[in-house]
C-alpha positions as CSV (number, residue, x, y, z in Angstrom):
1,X,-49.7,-4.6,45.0
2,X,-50.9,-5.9,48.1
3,X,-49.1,-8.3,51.2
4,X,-49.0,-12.3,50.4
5,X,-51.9,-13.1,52.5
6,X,-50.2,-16.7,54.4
7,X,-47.0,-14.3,55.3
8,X,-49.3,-11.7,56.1
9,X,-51.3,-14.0,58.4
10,X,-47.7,-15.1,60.0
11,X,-46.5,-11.5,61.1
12,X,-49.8,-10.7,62.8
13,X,-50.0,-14.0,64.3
14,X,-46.5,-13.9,65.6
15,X,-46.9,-10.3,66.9
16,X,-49.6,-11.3,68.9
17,X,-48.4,-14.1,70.4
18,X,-45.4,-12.0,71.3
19,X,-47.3,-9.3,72.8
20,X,-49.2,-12.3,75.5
21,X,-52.1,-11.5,77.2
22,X,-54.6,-13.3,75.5
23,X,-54.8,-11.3,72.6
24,X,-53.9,-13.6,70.0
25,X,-57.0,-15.8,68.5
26,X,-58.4,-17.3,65.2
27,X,-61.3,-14.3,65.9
28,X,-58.0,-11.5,66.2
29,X,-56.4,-12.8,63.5
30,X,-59.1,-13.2,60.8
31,X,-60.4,-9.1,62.3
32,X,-56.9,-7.8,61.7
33,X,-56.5,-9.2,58.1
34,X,-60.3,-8.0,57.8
35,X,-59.3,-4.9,59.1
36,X,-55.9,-4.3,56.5
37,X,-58.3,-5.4,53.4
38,X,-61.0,-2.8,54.1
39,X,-58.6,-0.3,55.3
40,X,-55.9,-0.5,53.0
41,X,-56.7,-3.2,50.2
42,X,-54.2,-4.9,52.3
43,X,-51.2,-2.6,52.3
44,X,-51.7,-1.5,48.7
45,X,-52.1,1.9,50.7
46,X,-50.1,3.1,53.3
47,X,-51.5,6.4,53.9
48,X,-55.3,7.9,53.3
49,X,-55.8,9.1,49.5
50,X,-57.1,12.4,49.1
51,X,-54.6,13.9,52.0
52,X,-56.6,12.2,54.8
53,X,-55.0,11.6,58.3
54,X,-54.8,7.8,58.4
55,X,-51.7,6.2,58.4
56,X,-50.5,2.5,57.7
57,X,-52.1,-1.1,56.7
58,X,-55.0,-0.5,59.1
59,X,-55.3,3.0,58.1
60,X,-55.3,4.3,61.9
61,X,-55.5,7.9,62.6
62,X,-53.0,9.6,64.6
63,X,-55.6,11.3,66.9
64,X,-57.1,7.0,67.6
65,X,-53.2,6.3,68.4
66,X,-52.6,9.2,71.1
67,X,-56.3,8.0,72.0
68,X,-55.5,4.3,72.6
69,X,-52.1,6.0,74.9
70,X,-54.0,8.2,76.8
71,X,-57.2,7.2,77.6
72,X,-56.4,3.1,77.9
73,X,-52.7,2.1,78.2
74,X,-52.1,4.8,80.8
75,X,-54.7,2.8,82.9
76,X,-53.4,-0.3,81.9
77,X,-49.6,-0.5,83.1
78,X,-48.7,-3.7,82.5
79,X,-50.2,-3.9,79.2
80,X,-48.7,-0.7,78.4
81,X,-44.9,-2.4,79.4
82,X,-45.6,-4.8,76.6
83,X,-46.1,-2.0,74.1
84,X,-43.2,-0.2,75.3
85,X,-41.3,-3.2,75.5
86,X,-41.9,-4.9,72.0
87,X,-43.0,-1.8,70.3
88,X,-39.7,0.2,71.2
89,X,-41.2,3.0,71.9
90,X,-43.4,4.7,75.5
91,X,-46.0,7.1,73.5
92,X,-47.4,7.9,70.5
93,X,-45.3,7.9,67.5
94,X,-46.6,8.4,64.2
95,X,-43.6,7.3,62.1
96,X,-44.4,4.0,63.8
97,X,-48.0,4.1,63.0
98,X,-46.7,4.6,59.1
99,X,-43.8,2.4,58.9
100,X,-43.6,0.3,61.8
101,X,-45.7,-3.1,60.9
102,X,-45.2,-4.3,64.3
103,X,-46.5,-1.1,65.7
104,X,-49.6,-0.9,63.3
105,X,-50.7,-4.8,64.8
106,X,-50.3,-3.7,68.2
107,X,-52.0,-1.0,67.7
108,X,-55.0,-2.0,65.6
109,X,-55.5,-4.8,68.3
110,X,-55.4,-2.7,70.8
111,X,-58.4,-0.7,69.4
112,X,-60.4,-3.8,69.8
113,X,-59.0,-5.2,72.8
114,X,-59.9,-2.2,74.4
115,X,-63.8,-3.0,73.8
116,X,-66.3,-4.2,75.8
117,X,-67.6,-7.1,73.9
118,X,-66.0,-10.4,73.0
119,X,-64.8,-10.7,69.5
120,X,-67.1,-12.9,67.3
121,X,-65.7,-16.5,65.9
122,X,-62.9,-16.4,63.9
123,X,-65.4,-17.9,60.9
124,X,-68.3,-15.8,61.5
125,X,-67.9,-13.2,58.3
126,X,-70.8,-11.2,59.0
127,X,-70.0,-10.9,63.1
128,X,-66.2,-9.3,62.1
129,X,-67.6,-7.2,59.6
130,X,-69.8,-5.6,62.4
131,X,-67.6,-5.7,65.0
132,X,-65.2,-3.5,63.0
133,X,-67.6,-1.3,61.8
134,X,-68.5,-0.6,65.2
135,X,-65.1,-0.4,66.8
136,X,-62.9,0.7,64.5
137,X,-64.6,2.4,61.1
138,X,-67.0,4.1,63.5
139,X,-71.1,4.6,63.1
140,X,-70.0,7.6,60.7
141,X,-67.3,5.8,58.8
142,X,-68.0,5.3,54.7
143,X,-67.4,1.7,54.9
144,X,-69.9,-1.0,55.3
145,X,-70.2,-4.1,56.5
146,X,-70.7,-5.1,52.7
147,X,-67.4,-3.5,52.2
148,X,-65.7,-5.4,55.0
149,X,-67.1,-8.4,53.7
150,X,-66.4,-8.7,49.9
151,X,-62.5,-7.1,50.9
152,X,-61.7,-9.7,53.1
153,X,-63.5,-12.8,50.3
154,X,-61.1,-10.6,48.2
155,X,-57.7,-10.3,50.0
156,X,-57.7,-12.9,52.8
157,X,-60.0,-15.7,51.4
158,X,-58.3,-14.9,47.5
């Protein structure tokens, strides 16, 4: 069983405009719904089969989470207030990162925002699929920008 993909698409859109700062677009949208159907077969799984540390629809680990707190939000303060503020909550908390859907968005944006490079066009398939493999599955992740690719056609494009 996986999310309804239009409600799906209305929570994350709605989180992100909440949260401001420019992090809502088409491109952070389409690369979080990318993002749940690799990760998670869009929320069919809520934590990593085969006892893995990974948590939620975008499968974060706890160790990315304290990552994102530590090494960017402590050096962003008024980014960090937003967290705090719409999150409920001023740290890393991994009951959130399992069961807070809210949280998980935030979160999982926040692992891209964090980046360097601009996010490709919302349409460009093949330009999410590498931009998550680089910035969120990692160069030593086993999914593929194949993976990415055919999960989203699956899941978000149904």
């Amino acid at each position: 069983m996986s999310f309804n993909r239009e409600q799906f698409k209305t929570i994350i859109t709605q989180k992100l405009e909440e949260f401001g700062y420019g992090v809502c677009s088409p491109s952070a949208v389409n690369l979080l719904l990318g993002t749940a159907a690799q990760e998670s077969r869009f929320g069919t799984y809520l934590y990593q089969l085969g006892g893995g540390p990974a948590l939620g629809v975008f499968q974060m680990e706890p160790i990315t989470e304290a990552d994102i707190w530590k090494n960017y939000l402590s050096f962003k303060h008024k980014i960090k207030y937003r967290v705090t503020h719409i999150c409920n909550t001023d740290g890393p908390d991994v009951d959130k990162l399992q069961y807070d859907l809210g949280y998980q968005i935030v979160m999982a944006r926040l692992q891209y925002y964090r980046q360097p490079e601009h996010l490709p066009a919302g349409d460009d398939l093949l330009g999410l699929a590498k931009y998550y493999k680089l910035h969120f599955n990692s160069v030593i992740g086993k999914a593929t920008e194949a993976d990415f690719i055919k999960n989203y056609q699956l899941y978000v494009k149904g």
